[in-house]
N, C-alpha and C positions, 0 to 999 in steps of 0.2 A: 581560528583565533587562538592566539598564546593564551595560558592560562598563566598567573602569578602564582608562583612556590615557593613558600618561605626560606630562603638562603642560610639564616643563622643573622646575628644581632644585626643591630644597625650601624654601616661604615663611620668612622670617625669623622669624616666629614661632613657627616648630615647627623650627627648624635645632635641632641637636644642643648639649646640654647637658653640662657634667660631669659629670650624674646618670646611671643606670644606665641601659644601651639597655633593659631589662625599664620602666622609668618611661618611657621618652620614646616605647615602642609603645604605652605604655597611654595614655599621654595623645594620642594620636595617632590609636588608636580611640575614644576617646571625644569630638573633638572633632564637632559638627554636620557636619562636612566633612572629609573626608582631607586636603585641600588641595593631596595631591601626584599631583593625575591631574586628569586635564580633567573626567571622566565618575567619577559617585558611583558602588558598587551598590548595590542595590536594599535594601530591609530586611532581607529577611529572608537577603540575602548579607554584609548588613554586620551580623546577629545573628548568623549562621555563623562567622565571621572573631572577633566577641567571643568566643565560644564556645570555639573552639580554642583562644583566645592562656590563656584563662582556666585551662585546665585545664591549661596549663604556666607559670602565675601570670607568663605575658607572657613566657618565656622567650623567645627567637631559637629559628626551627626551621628554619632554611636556608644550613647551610654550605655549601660551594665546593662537594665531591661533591654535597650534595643538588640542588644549583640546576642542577651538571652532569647528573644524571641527570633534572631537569624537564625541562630543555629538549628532549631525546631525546626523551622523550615526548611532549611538546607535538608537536617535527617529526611524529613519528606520527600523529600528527590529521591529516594528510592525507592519510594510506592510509584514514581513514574520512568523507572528502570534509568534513573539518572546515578551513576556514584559521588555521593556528598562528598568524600574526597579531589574530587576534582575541583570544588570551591572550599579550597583553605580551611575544611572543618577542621582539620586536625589541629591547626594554627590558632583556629578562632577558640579552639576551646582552651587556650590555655594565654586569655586576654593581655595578661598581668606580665605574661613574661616579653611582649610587643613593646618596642617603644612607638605612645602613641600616636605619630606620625604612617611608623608601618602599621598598625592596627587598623587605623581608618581607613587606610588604602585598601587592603585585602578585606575588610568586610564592603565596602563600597563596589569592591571590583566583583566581590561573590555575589552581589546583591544583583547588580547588573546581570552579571555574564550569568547568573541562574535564570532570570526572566526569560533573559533574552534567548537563552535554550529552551526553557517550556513555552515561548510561545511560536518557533523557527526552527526547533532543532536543536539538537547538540553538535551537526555536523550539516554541513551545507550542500544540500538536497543535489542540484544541478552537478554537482561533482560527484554526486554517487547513484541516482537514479534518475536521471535525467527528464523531467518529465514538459514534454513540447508546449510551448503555448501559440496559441492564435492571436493575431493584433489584436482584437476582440477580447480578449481576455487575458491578460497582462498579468505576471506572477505579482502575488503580493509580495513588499520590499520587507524582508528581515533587516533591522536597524534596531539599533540599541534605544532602549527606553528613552525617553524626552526627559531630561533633565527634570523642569516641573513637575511633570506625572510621576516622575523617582521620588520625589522630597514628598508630594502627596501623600505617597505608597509608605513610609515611613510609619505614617500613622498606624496603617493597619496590616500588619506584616502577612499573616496569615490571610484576610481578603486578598492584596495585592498578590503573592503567589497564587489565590485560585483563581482569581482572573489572567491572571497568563498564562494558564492553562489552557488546551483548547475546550470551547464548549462545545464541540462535539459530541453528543450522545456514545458514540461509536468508541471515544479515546477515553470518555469517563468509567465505560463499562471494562475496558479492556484494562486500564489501569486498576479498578476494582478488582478484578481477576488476578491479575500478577502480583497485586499489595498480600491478596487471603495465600495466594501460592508461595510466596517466600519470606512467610511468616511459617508455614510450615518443612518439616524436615523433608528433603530431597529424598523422593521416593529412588529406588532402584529394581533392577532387571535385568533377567538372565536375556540375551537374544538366544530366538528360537530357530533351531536348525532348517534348511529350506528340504524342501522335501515333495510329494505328489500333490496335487490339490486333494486336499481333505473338506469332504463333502458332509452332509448332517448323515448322521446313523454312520458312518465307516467307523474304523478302529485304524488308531494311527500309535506309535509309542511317544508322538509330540503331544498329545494330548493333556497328560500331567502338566507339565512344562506350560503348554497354554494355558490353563485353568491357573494356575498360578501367574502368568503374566498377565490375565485379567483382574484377576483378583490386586494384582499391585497399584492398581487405578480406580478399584470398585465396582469393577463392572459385573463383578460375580464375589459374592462372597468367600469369606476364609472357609467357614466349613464346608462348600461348597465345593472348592478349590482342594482342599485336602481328602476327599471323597474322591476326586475324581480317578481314573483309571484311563482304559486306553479308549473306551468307546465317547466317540462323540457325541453326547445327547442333545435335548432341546433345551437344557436349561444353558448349557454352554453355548449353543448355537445363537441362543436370544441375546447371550450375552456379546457375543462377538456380532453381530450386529447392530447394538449400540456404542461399541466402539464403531465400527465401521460410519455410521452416520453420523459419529461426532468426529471423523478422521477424511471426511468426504471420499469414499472408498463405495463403492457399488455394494449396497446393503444387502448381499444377498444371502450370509451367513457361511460360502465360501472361502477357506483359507487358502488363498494365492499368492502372487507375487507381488499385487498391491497391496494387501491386507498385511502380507510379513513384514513389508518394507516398510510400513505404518506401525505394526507392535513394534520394531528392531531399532526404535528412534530409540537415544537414550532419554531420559528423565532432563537432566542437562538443556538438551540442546530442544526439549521442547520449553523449559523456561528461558531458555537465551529467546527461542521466536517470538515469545510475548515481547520480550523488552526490543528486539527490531522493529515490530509492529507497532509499539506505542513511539517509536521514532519517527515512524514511515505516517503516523498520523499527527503527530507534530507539523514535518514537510506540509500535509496535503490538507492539514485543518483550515488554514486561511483560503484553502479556493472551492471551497463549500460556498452556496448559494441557496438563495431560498427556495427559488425554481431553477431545479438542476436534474438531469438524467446520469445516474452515476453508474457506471460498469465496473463493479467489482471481477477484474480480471482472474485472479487466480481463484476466486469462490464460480464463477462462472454465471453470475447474478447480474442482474440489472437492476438499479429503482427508480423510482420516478416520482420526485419530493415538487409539491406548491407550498407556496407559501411555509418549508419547512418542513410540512408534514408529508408522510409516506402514502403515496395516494397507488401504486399496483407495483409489484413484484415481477420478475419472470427469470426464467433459466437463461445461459447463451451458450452458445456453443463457440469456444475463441482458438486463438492462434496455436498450434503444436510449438513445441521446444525449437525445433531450428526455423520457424517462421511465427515467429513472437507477436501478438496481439501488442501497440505498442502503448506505454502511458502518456497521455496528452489531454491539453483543454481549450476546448474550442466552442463554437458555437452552430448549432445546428442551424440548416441555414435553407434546407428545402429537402423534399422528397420526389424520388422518381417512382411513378407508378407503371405498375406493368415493364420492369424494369430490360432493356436487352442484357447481355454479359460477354463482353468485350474479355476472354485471356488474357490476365494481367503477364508479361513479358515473362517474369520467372517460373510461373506455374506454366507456360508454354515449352516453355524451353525443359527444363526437370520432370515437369510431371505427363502433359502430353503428348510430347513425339515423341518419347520412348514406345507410348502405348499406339499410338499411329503406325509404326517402323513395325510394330509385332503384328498390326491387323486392320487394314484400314479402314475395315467396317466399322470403327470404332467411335467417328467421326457421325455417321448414323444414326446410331444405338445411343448418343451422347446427343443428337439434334445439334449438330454443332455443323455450321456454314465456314467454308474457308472464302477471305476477301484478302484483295491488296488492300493498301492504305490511302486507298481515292477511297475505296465502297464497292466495288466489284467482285461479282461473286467467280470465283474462279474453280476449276474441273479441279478436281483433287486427283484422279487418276492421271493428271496432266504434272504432279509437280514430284519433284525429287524431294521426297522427304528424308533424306540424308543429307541437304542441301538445300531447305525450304524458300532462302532468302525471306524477301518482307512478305509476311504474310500474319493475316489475321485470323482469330477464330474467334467468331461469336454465335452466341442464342439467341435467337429469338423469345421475344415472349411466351408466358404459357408455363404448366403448369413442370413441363422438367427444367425450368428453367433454375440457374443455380442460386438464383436471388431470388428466389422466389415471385411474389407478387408487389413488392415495393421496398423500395432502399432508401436509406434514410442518409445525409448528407452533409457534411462539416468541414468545412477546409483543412485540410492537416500534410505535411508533405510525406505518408507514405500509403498514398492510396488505399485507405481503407475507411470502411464505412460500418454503417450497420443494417443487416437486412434481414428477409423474410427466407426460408428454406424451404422445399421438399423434403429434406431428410430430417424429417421431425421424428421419428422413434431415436436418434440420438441423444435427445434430450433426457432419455431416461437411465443414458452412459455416466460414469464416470469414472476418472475425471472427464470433462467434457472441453476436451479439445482435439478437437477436429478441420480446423480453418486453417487460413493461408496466412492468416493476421486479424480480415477483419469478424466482427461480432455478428452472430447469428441469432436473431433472436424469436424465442417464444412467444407467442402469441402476437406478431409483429402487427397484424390488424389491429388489433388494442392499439396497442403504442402507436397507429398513426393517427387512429381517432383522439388519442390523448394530446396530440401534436397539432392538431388542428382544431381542437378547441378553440374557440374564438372567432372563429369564421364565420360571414353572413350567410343566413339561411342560404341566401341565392348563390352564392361564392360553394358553399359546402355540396351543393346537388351539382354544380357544372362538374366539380371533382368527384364525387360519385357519377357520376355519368360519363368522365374519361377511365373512371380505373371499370368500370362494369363493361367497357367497350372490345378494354384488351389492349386501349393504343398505349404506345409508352408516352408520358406525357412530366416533365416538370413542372413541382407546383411547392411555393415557395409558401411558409409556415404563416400563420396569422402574427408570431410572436417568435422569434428566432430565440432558441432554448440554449443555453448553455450546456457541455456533456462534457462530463470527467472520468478519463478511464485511468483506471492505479489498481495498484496490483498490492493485496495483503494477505497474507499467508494464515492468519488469524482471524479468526469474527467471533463474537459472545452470543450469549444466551440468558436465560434465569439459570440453568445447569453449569452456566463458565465457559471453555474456552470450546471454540470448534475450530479444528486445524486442517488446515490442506495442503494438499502437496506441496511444494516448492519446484512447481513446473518449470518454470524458468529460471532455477539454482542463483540466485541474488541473495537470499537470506545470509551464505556463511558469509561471500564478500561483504555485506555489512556490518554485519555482526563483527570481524575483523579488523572493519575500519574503525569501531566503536571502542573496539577494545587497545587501540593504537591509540585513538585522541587518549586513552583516559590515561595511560604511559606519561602522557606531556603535558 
């Protein structure tokens, strides 16, 4: 969406008339061009802006209190990483020098186009992160305020901006965060040289240098920090794994190559991730539900809200960088019990006939059956695996099986799901990615008792009496759940902000994009 930018005076052609300022806004909306801004907006901002004036037959809606009280609000756009620049502050603060034709435009248009970002974005989601929906759950429509609901909002400037905010818990806390962060001076840091892994008790000559890069965050104090020398002790050690558990980094008080690449961020670009974040929850605020299963992708978390509230937790284990866990919303729609595991085509091809061609015992040791694509089990000694043609590989049921003991189910077009694992000591890795895409989840029995809540006694023991059997067996949910997978590089606390990687490098391309809208 164009933003309006104040040009310089008003063209001679549209300067002020004797005729009433209600004629000279109308004629002023209705010209092909405002004429008094460099930059038009878009249609359906400049349908919006007809719309209002209409419904107070072109009246003025922006006396000296009003415009006073815009501006306030505008300032507040960047407690939510918005630049009040971008709506006409600079213009609006100097009312007197507007002829007020252009004046009512550009607070009209800021008034608008501000909402309309805190409650959608300041940039149009599906063009920067794309996130799938299911027929079932249909994106909600970003559309500019309803004219009536505008004029309402007039009255109470300040409620009307914090309701178009999202009420998310998650984007109130996060903007909290960012408001106390860039109120204060932008910390700075030296990066620390890469070097051995440096273990508790060793002696490194980075040691200074770290006790100082903790200290620039409070993880260790200044005299602390200037004390320090070359041995690593335990007061540094505790300190560096409190960053590490608020940088989601394997807390084990080791300095590696996750831990450095965590201290080596600059100050900068971890307040830029707050202000992506509170973007990214703009986007995702309207497909919150009150019963929804949410996958925080890049935290590697799952929860699982009734009625709003957060009824169990768990870890996952999700997609690696070149096979991306993907973001989408759909609706859970049944569980397979005692699940088989059908090679999805790519990890057939990349992952195992490399390791078949090296040993074809491999096949074995993995309980993995070769079939055509009727169902037939076919001799593996029998096929060219340099040349395998169609051919399947699955598991059987049972406990090496790769899904575990049940898979959870949602329509989405990239095959992936949410399931139970064997390789549960991974959950105590991180970062924790380790899959092909889909989500692996902790305590998956939970979550399927949670899933079938609602079931009749008699209906709940037949299904306990197919998963107890071992058969594989589909069994469709008492109440089909809604599940939301998105990816945010940020989550809060009572201590502020906890960061994660940027596993899947999105953060700077937005952050880029963001800082392009604000250019125009």
């Amino acid at each position: 969406m164009a933003i309006l930018l104040l040009a310089g005076p008003l063209p001679n052609a549209l300067a002020e008339t004797p005729t009433t300022a209600e004629n000279a806004l109308q004629r002023l909306l209705q010209q092909p061009r405002l004429g008094c801004a460099a930059q038009e907006p878009d249609a359906a901002m400049r349908a919006a802006l007809q719309a209002l004036y209409q419904m107070q037959h072109f009246a003025p809606l922006w006396d000296a209190t009003r415009l006073a009280a815009l501006r306030q609000q505008l300032d507040a756009l960047a407690d939510d990483g918005l630049d009040p620049g971008h709506y006409h502050r600079q213009a609006l603060a100097r009312p007197d020098d507007l002829a007020p034709t252009c004046r009512e435009a550009l607070a009209s248009h800021a008034y608008l186009l501000a909402l309309q970002h805190l409650r959608h974005g300041r940039l149009a989601a599906q063009a920067r992160e794309a996130l799938w929906h299911a027929q079932s759950t249909p994106p909600p429509v970003a559309s500019v305020l309803a004219p009536d609901v505008a004029l309402r909002g007039l009255d109470d400037l300040p409620a009307t901006f914090e309701q178009a905010r999202p009420a998310a818990a998650q984007y109130r806390e996060l903007r909290r965060v960012y408001a106390a962060q860039r109120r204060q001076p932008l910390p700075s840091w030296t990066s620390l040289p890469a070097g051995a892994l440096l273990r508790p008790e060793r002696r490194d000559p980075r040691v200074p240098a770290l006790a100082q890069r903790l200290a620039a965050e409070g993880y260790l104090s200044a005299a602390e920090a200037a004390a320090a020398d070359e041995h690593y002790g335990a007061a540094l050690v505790a300190a560096l794994r409190r960053f590490q558990q608020r940088h989601h980094v394997q807390a084990d008080g080791v300095l590696g190559p996750a831990t450095l690449a965590e201290l080596n961020v600059p100050a900068q670009t971890r307040r830029d991730q707050l202000r992506v974040n509170l973007e990214r929850w703009r986007w995702l605020a309207g497909e919150l539900e009150p019963n929804l299963l949410l996958v925080d992708i890049a935290g590697a978390e799952l929860s699982y809200y009734r009625d709003d509230a957060l009824q169990w937790q768990s870890r996952t284990q999700v997609g690696r960088a070149e096979r991306p866990t993907p973001q989408l919303k759909s609706r859970i729609s049944h569980l397979t019990l005692n699940p088989t595991w059908t090679v999805p085509p790519t990890i057939l091809k990349q992952d195992k006939l490399p390791e078949i061609r090296r040993d074809l015992g491999y096949l074995q040791r993995n309980h993995l059956r070769v079939l055509d694509y009727a169902g037939n089990e076919l001799d593996p000694q029998g096929i060219d695996w340099n040349n395998p043609g169609a051919v399947l590989l699955r598991q059987d049921p049972g406990r090496h099986n790769a899904l575990g003991r049940v898979a959870i189910r949602f329509p989405n077009p990239f095959a992936v799901y949410l399931h139970d694992t064997p390789s549960q000591y991974l959950f105590d890795k991180l970062p924790r990615v380790f899959s092909s895409g889909c989500v692996r989840v902790e305590g998956a029995l939970r979550l399927m008792d949670l899933l079938l809540d609602g079931a009749t006694p008699a209906r709940r023991a037949r299904i306990d009496a197919w998963f107890a059997s071992g058969e594989t067996r589909n069994v469709d949910l008492p109440r089909p759940l809604p599940i939301l997978m998105a990816y945010w590089t940020v989550a809060t606390d009572a201590e502020g902000a906890l960061y994660r990687p940027d596993l899947y490098r999105l953060d700077a391309p937005l952050l880029a994009a963001l800082e392009r809208a604000g250019a125009h």
